[in-house]
Every structure is written in C-alpha cells, then in structure tokens.
C-alpha positions in Angstrom: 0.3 -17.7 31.9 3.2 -19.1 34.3 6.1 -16.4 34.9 8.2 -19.5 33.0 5.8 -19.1 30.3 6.0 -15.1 30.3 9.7 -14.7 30.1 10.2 -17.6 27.0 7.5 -15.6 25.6 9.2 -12.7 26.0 12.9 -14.1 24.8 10.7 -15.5 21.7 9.9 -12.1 20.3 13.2 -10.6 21.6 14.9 -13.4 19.3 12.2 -12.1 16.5 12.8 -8.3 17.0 16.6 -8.9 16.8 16.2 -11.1 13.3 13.7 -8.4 11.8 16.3 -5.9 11.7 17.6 -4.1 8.4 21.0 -5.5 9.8 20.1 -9.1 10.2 18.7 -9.0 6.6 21.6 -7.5 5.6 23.9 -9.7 6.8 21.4 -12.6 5.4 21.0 -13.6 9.4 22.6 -13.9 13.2 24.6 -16.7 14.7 23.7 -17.5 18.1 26.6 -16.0 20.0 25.4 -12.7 18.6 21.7 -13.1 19.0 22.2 -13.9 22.5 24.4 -10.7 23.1 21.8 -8.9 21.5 19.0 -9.7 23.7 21.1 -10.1 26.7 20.2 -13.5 27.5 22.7 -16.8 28.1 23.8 -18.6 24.7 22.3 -21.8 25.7 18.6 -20.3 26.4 19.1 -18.7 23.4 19.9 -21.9 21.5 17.3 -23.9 22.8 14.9 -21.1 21.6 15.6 -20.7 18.6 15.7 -25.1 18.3 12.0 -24.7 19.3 11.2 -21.6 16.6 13.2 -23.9 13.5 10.8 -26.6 14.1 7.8 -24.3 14.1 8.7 -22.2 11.1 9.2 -19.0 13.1 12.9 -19.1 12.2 15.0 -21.2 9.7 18.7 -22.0 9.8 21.6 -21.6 6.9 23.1 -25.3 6.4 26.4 -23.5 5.1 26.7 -20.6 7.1 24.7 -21.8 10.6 23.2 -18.3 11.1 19.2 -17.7 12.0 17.0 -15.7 9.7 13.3 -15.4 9.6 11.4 -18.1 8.1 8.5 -18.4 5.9 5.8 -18.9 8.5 6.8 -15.5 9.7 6.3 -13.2 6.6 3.0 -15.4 6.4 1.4 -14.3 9.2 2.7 -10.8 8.9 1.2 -11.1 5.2 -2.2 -12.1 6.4 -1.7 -9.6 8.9 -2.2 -6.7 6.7 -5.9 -6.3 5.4 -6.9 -6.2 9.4 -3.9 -3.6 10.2 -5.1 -1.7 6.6 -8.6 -1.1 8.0 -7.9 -0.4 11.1 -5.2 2.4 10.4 -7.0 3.7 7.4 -10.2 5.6 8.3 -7.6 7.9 10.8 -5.4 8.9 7.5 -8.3 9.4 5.4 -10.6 11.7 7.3 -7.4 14.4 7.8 -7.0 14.0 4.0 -10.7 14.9 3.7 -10.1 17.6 6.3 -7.3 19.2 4.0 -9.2 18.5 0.7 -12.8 19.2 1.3 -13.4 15.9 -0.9 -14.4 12.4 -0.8 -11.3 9.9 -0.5 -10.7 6.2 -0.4 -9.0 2.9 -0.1 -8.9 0.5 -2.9 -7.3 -2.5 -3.8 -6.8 -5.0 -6.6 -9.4 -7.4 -7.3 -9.3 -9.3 -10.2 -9.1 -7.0 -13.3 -10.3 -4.0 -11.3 -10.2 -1.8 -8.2 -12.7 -2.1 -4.9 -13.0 0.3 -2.8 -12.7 -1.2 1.2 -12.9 2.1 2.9 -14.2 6.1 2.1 -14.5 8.9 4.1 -16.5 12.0 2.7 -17.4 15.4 3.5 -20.7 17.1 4.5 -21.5 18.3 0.7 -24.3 18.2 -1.2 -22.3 17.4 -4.4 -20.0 14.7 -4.5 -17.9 12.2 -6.6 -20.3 9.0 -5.9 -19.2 6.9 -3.0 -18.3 3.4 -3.9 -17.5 1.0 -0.9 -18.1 -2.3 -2.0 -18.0 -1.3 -5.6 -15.5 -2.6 -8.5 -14.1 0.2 -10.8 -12.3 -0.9 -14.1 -8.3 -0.6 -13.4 -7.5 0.9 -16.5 -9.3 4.1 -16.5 -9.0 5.1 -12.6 -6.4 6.9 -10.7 -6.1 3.8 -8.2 -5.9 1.2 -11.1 -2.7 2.7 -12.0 -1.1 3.2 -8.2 -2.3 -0.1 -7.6 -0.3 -1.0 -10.8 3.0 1.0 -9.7 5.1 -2.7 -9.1 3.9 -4.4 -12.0 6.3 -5.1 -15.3 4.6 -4.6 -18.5 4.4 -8.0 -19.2 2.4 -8.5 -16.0 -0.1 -5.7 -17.4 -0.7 -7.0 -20.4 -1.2 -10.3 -18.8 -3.9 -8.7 -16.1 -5.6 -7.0 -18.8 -6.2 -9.4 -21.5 -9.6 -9.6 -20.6 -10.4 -5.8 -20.5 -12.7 -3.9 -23.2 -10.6 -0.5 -23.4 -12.4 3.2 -23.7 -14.1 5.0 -21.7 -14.9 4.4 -18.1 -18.5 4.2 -17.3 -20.3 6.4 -20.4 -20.6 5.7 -23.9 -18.1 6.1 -26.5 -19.4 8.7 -28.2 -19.4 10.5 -25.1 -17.4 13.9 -24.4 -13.8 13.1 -22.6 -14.5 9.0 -23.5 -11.3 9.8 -25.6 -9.4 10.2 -22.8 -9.6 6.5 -21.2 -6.3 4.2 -22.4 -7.0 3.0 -25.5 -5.1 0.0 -25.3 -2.3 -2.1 -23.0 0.8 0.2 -23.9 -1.0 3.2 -23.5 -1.7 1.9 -20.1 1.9 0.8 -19.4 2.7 4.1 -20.9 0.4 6.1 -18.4 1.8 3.8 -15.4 5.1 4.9 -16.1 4.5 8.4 -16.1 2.9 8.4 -12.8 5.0 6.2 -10.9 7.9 8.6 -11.8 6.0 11.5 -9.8 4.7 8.8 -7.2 0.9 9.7 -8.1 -1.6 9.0 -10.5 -3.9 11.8 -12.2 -6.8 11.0 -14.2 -9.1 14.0 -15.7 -12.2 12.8 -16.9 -11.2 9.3 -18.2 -13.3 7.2 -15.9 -16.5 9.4 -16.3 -17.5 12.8 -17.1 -16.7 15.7 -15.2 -14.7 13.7 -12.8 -11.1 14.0 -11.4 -9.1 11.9 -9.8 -5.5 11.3 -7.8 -4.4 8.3 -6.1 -0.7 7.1 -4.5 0.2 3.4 -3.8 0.3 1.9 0.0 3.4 0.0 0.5 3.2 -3.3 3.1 6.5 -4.2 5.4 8.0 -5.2 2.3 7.7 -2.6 0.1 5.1 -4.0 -2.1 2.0 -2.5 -3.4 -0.9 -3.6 -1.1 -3.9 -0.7 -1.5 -4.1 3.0 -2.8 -5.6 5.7 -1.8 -7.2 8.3 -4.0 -9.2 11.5 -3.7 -12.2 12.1 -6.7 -14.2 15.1 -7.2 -16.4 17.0 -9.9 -13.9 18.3 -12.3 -15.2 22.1 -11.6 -14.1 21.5 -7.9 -10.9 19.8 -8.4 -9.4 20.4 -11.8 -6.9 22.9 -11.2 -5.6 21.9 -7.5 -5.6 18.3 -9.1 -1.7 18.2 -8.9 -1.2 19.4 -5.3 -4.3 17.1 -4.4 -1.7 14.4 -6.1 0.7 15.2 -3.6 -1.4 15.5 -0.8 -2.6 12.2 -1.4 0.9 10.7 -1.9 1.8 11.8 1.8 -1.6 10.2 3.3 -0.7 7.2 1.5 3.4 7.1 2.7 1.8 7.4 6.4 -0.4 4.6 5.7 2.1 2.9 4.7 4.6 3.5 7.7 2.0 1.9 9.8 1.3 -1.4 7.8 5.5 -1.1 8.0 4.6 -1.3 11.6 6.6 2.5 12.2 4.6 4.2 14.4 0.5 4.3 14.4 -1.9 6.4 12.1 -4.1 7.7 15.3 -2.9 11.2 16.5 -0.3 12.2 14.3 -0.8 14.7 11.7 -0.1 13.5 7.9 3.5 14.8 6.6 3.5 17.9 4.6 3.6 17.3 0.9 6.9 18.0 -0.5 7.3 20.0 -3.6 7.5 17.3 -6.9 7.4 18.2 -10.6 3.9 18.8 -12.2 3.3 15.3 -13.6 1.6 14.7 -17.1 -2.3 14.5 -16.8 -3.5 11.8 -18.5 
C-alpha cells in the first residue's frame, strides 16, 4: 500500500471512529466543520472523504440538516461481523466460568424454534450434564430459550412458537418433573418476564430429569440479543447454588458482550464479580 493510500485509509476510519460515537448518535450526526476538527485534518480532505464514503454506503448524509451519520452498509458489516467475533471471544469467557463453577457451560443461539449450542467448555468429571455442540434444544423448556427470548414482545413469542408441542423437555409426560416445562405460550411469556427482571434465566428440571440449568443473554454493539450463555448440571450438584450460578453466569455473559460491543477483548481479563441481585423465582 502507497503512503497516499495509508494515510486516506487512515482518515477513512478516523472519519468512522468519530461518527460511531454515543455523541454523534446523539446528536443524529456531524457536519463537516466538526468532523474535520475532530480528527484534526483540513475541511476539504475531510469533505472529499466523506463524498467518497456517501457513495459507498459507509456514510449517508441528512438532506435537511447536511450532517454525516453512519450508513447502512456499516451496521451490515458490523452485523455479519459478529458470529466470527462470538466464537472467537467465547471459549476465553467460558472456560473461567467453568473454572468458577466446576460445570459444563455453553453458547447458544436461536435457530428456528429452538436453541443450538455453537460452543461448550467442560470440566474433567466423570458425571456431567450431556454436552450438545451442534445439537438443537427446544426453546421453551431451557434456560437459554428464555435469555435468548429476553427482547422479544409477547406477540413475537407466540408467533415463534406456534409450531411448538408444549410439556416436558426430552422425557415422557408421565415422567417425574415433566410438570414443570411451560405448559403453554403465556406461561412462557410469563416465565420470560420473570427472568429478564433478574437478568437470568433458571430452569430446575423442566428440560429433563435431574437437570439444572442458568443462562444470561449476550448483547451485540447494539444492544440486541445475539447468543446466551448457560451453565447445566445434575440437579444434586447444582440445585442449591443454582441462583448464584445465575449470577455468575450473567457476569460471563455482560463480558462477552462488552467484547462483541467491541470494549476491550475477552483474552486475559478476569470475568467481573457477580453483584448481589434478588433471588429470582425458579421456574
């Protein structure tokens, strides 16, 4: 690359940094006079720049108000972006989760009208929750069905599970705890909203028998739902620390989410202590 080539490179994602600021969004967008003081860099460069971004997509320009803002092609690529970024930062988060909690862990994310797990990091046990990489779970009975769940209106549940059979997870219905799996939409909805006002989701034996579960919602740079992660263990492990493994698992999934927010990197930073939250309802 020409040193011509470097430095318009370089004003190109100055221009960027500048316009992805809470500020710029904010303010719905810079004018040029301001960009340009911002990066320290002469109006007319500037200008031209961001002529050359407008036509690629990179930026877009207000007809009213004449000020730059990020434009479409932008959160795009930053969209598609994320599964890559997601592996790549989880396995680091996960194994100090297993490291505090002695138990299997994982990342899941919606797919179709359930969860599949894309990452899982284990401990050296004999016994164990079973792993499922590649595996789909039903959303409705699972700790990361719900977290995974955390953004979506009832309406928008109902509508992803009209296809579902309600009950019990993965054993018959005449099986103990199968009583314990949603037995409809609105008890779903219902059990959604309980968790996401504690910022966790608990399940005790819904999904199969003598199985636990927590899980907490990964947030992308915009603040939307994009993956879980969730601890599960035999319920004669887990049972009674199931709460505090709630909140443990809520802090592993805020630092993964950090990172896809692009704040700082997973790899050699310890996961945040979990804070104190009220004991949430188990369901």
């Amino acid at each position: 690359m020409t040193v011509e080539g470097s430095t318009g490179l370089h004003r190109t994602v100055a221009i960027l940094t500048v316009l992805g600021t809470g500020e710029a969004a904010e303010q719905g967008g810079l004018g040029v006079v301001e960009i340009a003081r911002r990066v320290g860099k002469e109006k007319t460069q500037v200008s031209r720049a961001l002529k050359s971004m407008e036509q690629t997509g990179l930026v877009e320009r207000d007809p009213h108000s004449l000020v730059y803002r990020l434009g479409w092609r932008m959160f795009t690529l930053a969209a598609n972006a994320g599964r890559p970024r997601l592996l790549a930062e989880g396995p680091a988060v996960l194994k100090r989760l297993v490291g505090v909690l002695k138990e299997r862990v994982h990342v899941t994310v919606l797919c179709g009208e359930g969860v599949l797990t894309v990452l899982s990091e284990s401990p050296m046990r004999a016994i164990q929750a079973t792993g499922w990489v590649g595996r789909v779970t039903p959303l409705h009975s699972t700790s990361s069905g719900r977290a995974l769940l955390f953004d979506h209106s009832p309406d928008e549940i109902r509508l992803l599970c009209a296809g579902l059979s309600f009950g019990p997870g993965s054993y018959g219905a005449d099986a103990p705890g199968a009583s314990r799996a949603p037995r409809d939409a609105d008890d779903l909805i219902a059990r959604v909203g309980q968790a996401r006002k504690t910022g966790y989701a608990l399940v005790d034996e819904e999904f199969e028998a003598g199985l636990v579960a927590a899980a907490a919602p990964v947030r992308d740079f915009r603040g939307r739902v994009i993956a879980a992660v969730n601890v599960s263990a035999p319920a004669h492990r887990m049972s009674r620390d199931l709460d505090r493994a709630g909140r443990l698992t809520q802090a592993a999934a805020d630092q993964l989410s950090r990172a896809m927010a692009g704040i700082g990197s997973t790899n050699g930073t310890r996961p945040p202590a979990a804070c104190a939250t009220p004991s949430p309802v188990r369901t």
